[in-house]
C-alpha positions in Angstrom: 0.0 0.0 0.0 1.3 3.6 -1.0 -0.2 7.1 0.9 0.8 9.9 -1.5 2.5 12.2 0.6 2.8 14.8 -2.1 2.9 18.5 0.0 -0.3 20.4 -0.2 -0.7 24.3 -0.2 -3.1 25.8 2.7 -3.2 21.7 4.0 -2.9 22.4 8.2 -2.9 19.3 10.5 -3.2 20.7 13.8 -1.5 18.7 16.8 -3.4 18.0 20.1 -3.7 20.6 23.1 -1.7 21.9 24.9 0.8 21.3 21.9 4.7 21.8 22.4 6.7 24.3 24.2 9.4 26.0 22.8 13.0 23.9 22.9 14.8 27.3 23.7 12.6 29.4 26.7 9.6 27.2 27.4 6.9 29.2 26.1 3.9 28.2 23.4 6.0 26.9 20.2 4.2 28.2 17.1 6.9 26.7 14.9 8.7 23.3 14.0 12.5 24.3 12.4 15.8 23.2 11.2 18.4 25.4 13.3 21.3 27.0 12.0 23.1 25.4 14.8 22.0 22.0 13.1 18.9 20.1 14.8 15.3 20.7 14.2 13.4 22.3 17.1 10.3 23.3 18.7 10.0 27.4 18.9 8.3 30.6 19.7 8.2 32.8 17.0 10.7 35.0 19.2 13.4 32.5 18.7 12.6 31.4 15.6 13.4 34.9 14.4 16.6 34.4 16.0 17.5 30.2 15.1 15.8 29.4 12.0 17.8 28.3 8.9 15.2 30.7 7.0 13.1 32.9 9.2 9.6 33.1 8.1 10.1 30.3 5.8 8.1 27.1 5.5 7.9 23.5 3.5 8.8 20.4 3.4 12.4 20.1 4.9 12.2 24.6 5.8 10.0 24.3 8.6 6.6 24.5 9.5 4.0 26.4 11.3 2.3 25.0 14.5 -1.2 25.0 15.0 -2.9 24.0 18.2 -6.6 22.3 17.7 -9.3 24.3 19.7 -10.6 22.3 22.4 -13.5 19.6 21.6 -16.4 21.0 20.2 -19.8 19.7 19.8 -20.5 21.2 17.0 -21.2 18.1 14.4 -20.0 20.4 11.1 -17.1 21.2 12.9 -16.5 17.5 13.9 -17.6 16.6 10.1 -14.7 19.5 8.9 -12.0 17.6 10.9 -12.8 14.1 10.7 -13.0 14.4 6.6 -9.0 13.6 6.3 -9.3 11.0 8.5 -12.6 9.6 6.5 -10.7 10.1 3.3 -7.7 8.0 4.8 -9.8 5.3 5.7 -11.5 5.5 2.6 -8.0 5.4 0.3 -6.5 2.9 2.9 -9.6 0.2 1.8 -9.4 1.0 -1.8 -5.9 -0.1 -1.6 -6.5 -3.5 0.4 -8.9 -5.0 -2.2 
């Protein structure tokens, strides 16, 4: 089985609450980047001003913008919004078993 893992524009996975802290001072990371001092870390957009390879930068292998999911909601076109990548997943993943 093959996923296509091809990079799309405006795609946004968001990671779990509380999400990460920043590598360098603790604080709420809003970004995932290579550093110019060589490993990738987690970091506030203060320090990645300061460490990224490319400030402001993001792609595949640049860095990338973190975004928190809001807490649960009820709302069922909300829950429909987010659960459509997984659906499609699923969806592709039995398509490619048979």
């Amino acid at each position: 089985m093959t996923v296509d893992l091809t990079p799309r524009p405006g795609h946004v996975v968001e990671i779990p609450a509380p999400g990460y802290t920043c590598d360098f001072c603790g604080a709420p990371a809003t970004w995932d980047i290579p550093t110019v001092m060589g490993p990738w870390a987690n970091a506030c957009s203060e320090h990645e001003a300061q460490f990224h390879t490319q400030p402001g930068v993001t792609g595949v292998g640049v860095g990338q913008r973190l975004v928190v999911a809001p807490l649960v909601s009820n709302d069922p076109t909300e829950i429909e919004h987010r659960l459509g990548t997984v659906g499609d997943l699923l969806a592709f993943q039995k398509r490619e078993e048979k």
